[in-house]
N, C-alpha and C positions, 0 to 999 in steps of 0.2 A: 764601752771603753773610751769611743772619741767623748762623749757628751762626760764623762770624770775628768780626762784629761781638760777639757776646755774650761771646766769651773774649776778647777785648781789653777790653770794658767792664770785666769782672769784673779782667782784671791791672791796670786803671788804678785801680781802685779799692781794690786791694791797695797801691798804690806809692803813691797821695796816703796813704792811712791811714799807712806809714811816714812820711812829708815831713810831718804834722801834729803826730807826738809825739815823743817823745822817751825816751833811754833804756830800758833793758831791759823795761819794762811794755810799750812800745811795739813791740820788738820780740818779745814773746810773744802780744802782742793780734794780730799782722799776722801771725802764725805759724796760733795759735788760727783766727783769720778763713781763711784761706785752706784749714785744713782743713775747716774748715763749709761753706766754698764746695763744697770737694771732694767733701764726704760729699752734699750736696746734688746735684749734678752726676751725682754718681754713681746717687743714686734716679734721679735724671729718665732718663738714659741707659740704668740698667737698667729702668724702665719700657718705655722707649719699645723695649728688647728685646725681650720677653716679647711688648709687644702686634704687632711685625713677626715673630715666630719663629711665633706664633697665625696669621696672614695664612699666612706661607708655607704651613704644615700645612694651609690651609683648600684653598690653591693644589694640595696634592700631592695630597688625599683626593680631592677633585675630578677631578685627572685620572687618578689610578688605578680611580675607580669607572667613568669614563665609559667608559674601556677593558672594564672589567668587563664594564660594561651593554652594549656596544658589541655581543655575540656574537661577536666572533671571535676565532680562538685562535691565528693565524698570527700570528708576532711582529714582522715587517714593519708589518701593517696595523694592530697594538696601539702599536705606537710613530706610527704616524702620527698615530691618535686620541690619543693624553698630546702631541705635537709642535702640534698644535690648540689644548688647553687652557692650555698652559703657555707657549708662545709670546704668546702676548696678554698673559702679565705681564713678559714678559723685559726691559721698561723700566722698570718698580715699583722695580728693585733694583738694585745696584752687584755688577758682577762674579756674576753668573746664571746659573748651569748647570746641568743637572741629565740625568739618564739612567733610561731604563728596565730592568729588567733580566726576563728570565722564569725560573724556576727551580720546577723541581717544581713544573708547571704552577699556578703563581702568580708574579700580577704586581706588580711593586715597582719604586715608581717613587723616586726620591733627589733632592731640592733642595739647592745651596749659594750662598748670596750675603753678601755683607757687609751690617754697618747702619752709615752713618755717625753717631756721636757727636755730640753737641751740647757738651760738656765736657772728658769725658774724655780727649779729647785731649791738654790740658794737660799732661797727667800721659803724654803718650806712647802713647794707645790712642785713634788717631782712626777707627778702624772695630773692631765687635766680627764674629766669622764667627758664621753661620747656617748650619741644618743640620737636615733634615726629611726622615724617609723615611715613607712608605704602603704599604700592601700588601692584594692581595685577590684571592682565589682566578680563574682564567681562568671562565668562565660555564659554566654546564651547563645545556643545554634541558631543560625539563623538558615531557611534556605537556598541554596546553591543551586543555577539552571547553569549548565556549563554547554558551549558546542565543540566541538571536538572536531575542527577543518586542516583535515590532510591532503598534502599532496602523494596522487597517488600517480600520477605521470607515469612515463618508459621508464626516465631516468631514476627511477625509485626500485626498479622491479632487482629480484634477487637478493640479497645481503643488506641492501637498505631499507627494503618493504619490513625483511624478520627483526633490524632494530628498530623501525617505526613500532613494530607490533608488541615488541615486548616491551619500550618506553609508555606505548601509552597501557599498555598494562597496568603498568606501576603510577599511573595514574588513577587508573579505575580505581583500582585496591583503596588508595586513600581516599575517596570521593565518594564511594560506596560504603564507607563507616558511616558518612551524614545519611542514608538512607530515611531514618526515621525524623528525621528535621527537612526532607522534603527537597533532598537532593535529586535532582536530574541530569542528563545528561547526554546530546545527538552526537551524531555522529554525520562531516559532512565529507564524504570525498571529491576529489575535483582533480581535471586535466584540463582538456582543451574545454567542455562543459560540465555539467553536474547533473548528474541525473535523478532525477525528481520522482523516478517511479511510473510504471506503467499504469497505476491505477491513480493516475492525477490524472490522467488524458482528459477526462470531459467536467475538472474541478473549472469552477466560474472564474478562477484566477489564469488559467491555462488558455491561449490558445493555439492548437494542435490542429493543422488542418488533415485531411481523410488522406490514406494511404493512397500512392498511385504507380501507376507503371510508365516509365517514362523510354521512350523508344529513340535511339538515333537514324538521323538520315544515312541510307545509302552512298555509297561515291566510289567510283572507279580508282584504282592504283594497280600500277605497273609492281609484281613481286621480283625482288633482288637477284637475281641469279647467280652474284657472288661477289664479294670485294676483295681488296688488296692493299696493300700499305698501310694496314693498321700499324698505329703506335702504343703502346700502351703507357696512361700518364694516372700521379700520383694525385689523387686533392684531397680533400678535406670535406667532407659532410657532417649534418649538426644531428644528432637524433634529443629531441626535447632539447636545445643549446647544447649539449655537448659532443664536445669532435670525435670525430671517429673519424680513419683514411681507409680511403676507396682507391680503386684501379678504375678510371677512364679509359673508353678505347678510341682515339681520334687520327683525324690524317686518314679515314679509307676513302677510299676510290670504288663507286659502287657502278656495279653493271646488272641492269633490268632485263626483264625476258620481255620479248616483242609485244605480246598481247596485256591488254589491260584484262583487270578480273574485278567482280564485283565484291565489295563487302557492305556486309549488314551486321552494323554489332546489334547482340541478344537483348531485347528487352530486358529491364534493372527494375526489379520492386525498388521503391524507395518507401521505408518505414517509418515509422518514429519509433525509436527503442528506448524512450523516457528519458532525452534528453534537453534541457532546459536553455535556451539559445538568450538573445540582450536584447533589453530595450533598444527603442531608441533612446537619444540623448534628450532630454537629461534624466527620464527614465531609467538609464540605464546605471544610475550610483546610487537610488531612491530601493529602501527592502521593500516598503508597501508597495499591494498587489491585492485590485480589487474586480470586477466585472468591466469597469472602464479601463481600465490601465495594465488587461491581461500580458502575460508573458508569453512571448512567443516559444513554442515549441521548434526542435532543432531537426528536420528533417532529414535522413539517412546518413547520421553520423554513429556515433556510439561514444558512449562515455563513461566508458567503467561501472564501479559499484555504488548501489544505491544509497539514497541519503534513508540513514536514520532520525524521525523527528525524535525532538526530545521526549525522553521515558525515562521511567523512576524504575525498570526493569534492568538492571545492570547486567546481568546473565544474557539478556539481548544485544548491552549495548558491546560487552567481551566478544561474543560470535559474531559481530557488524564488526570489528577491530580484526578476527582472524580470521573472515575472510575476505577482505582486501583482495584485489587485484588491481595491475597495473594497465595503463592506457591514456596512448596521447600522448599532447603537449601539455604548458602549465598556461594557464590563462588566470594569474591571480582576481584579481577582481571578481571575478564570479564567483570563487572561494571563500572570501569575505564575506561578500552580500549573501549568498546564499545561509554562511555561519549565523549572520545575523537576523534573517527571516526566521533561523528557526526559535527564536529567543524573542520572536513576537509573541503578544497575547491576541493578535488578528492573522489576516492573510496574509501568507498562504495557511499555515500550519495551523495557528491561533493553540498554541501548545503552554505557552509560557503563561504566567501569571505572575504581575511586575505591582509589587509593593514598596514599600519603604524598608521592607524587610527581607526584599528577596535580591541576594547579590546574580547577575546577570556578566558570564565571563565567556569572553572567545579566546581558544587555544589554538592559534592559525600556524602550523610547520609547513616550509617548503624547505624541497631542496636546489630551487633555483629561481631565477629572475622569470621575466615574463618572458613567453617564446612565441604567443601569440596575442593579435589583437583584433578591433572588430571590421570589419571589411566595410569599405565606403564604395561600393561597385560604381556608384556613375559620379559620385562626387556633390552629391546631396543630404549624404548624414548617412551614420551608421547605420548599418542591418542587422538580425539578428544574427547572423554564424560569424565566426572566428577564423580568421586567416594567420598563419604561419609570420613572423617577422625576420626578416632577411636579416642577415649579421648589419648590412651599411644602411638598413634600412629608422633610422634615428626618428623617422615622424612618429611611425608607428608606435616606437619603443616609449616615445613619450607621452603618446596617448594614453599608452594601457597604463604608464606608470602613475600617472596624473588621475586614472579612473580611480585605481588603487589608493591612491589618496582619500581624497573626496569620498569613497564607500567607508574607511577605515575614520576620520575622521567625520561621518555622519553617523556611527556608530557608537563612535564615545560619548558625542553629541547625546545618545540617546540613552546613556548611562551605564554602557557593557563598558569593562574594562576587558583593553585586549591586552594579549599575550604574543611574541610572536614568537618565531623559533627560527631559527634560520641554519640550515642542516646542510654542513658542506656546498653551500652556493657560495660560485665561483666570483673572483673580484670583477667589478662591473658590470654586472649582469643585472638586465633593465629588470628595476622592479625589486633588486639584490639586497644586500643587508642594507645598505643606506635607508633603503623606501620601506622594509622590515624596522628597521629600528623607531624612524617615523610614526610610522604605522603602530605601533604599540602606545600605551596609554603613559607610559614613562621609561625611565630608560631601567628600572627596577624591573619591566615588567617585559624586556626585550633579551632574547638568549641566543646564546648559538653554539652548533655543538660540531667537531668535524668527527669526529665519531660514535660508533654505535653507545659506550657507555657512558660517553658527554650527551646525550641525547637522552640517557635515560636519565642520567640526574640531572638534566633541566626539569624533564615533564615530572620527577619527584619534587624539585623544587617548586613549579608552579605548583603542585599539588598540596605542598605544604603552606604555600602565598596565598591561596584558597581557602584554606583551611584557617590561617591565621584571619581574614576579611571576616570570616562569621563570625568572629569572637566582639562584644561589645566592652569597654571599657569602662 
């Protein structure tokens, strides 16, 4: 209706302009004019080409890639995916058709429709033809080694373990289709350390010194007889960073019995229960681990569930995922590097196999900053165990956040594209989404979720982000 009405306006206003003048001036003014109309007409029309011929193109890339991306290679089922995409515009346009074609295993998909003119009609051209082809090679799987680095902390346990469990679920499921293109998959859990497995104990990368029994000295003390004037006071305790309030009991007044008595605490096996403790610096951001540059083993702590190396056993890697348990603090860094050790082709594991062809990803979730870092006991470099970081204690915080760097960042380095997740950690928390976001390979590749079912469609999402990386173009 508007585009009738405008070319009528425009001939009436040609025809009054002849009916006002007179003689030959009149008839080359009303000449001249109607060419100006024309040429005018004409931009606008070829405008409004360019920017619908642009549309279509965006219309064909679209569904040729999604075919692309789709994985399949049967040309039935490729034409169903472009009949999806391209069907949802077949109203946009006048006269719309279009076909796929597959030819030397590439797909090319072809758009035709008219644009109606708003002008150039006049002149006998009231639609121009459009015309848009795409093209792009059928997909090639490529192998996927994927690490799979949870926080498995206190502050995890309960209602946030079973959505950790069923997001990465919904990981596997998608990751385990590439099975037959030589997907893999570990599994690393982490607190205060990572536990490496008891049957690392005497790997040439390991060093684990012999179990022992460790005795305290005796000393006299007077036992209490009884106090008075307690007070009872409110504070704040952190379990893994987060607050919980306690009852303090302070202000007593204590009264001892006359004799002193002796005490002897009980002899302490101290074990190694397969846990993996830090270099020194700068060992301590480097994954390589060889006969010279063993890892020190963590003695008499404990550290949760064991690391699964990477395997093409996904039924392994599901029952490593459900049975999870909780422990500790979070000590990122060790998280990291330990993800990234396993996505070596050397030591420790020497699991991985890194081609040109083989995509290499870390999927590191926490649910909080760092709560521990690595102890300096006399003030000549770090040791290998992990101490607790005080809330006001800001050296420490910086330390471990700055390790976290440098490991996550030697890792890109190394061609893993990470992931990170960041799962209800609280604002501020050293090591928190800021140093997460960092820490990831772009900001595409960095999520965060505050609850259980934003957490699963992350790790759906990465799984689909995965899935699109194998496809070649």
């Amino acid at each position: 209706m508007f585009k009738a009405k405008m070319k009528s306006n425009l001939l009436s206003a040609v025809g009054q302009f002849g009916k006002e003048t007179a003689g030959n001036m009149s008839m080359i003014f009303a000449i001249g004019l109607t060419i100006m109309l024309g040429a005018v007409g004409v931009a606008i029309d070829l405008s409004g080409v360019v920017s619908e011929k642009s549309r279509l193109q965006d219309i064909t890339d679209s569904a040729v890639l999604a075919a692309s991306a789709s994985g399949e290679t049967d040309k039935k089922k490729l034409e169903e995916v472009v009949d999806d995409v391209m069907a949802s515009h077949s109203k946009d346009y006048r006269d719309f058709t279009y076909k796929m074609t597959l030819i030397d295993e590439n797909i090319q998909v072809e758009a035709k429709a008219k644009h109606e003119t708003a002008i150039m009609g006049m002149f006998g051209y009231e639609t121009i033809n459009l015309s848009t082809k795409s093209g792009a090679p059928v997909p090639e799987e490529l192998p996927v080694h994927i690490s799979l680095v949870v926080d498995t902390t206190d502050s995890m346990a309960g209602d946030n373990l079973t959505s950790l469990q069923n997001a990465a679920g919904e990981l596997i499921k998608i990751i385990k289709k590439s099975k037959d293109a030589g997907a893999k998959m570990a599994v690393v859990p982490f607190g205060n350390y990572v536990n490496v497995g008891m049957d690392n104990r005497n790997a040439d990368w390991m060093d684990v010194p012999a179990d022992f029994t460790e005795t305290g000295d005796c000393y006299m003390y007077k036992p209490v007889k009884s106090k008075t004037g307690c007070t009872s006071t409110s504070k704040i305790g952190y379990n893994d960073g987060v607050p919980y309030d306690y009852e303090s009991e302070e202000g007593c007044v204590y009264e001892y019995e006359d004799d002193e008595v002796e005490y002897c605490p009980a002899p302490r096996d101290v074990q190694w229960n397969g846990c993996a403790g830090s270099r020194n610096e700068p060992l301590n951001i480097s994954a390589a681990a060889n006969g010279r540059t063993e890892i020190p083993g963590a003695m008499g702590v404990s550290c949760g569930s064991e690391v699964l190396p990477l395997t093409d056993n996904f039924k392994g890697v599901e029952d490593a995922i459900d049975d999870l348990t909780t422990n500790g603090n979070t000590y990122l860094p060790a998280g990291i590097l330990w993800g990234w050790r396993t996505l070596l082709p050397e030591a420790p594991y020497a699991s991985a196999s890194v081609s040109d062809k083989t995509v290499r990803a870390i999927v590191f979730m926490t649910d909080g900053g760092n709560t521990m870092t690595q102890y300096d006991r006399d003030g000549t470099g770090d040791d290998a165990y992990h101490r607790t970081i005080s809330p006001t204690d800001t050296d420490g915080a910086k330390k471990a956040s700055d390790r976290m760097a440098a490991v996550c960042d030697g890792a890109k380095s190394d061609g893993i594209t990470v992931f990170t997740v960041a799962y209800k950690v609280p604002d501020g928390a050293a090591g928190g989404t800021a140093d997460l976001e960092n820490c990831a390979s772009s900001s595409a590749t960095a999520f965060s979720a505050e609850n259980g079912k934003e957490l699963e469609a992350a790790f759906k999402d990465i799984g689909k982000a995965l899935a699109t990386v194998r496809l070649t173009y």
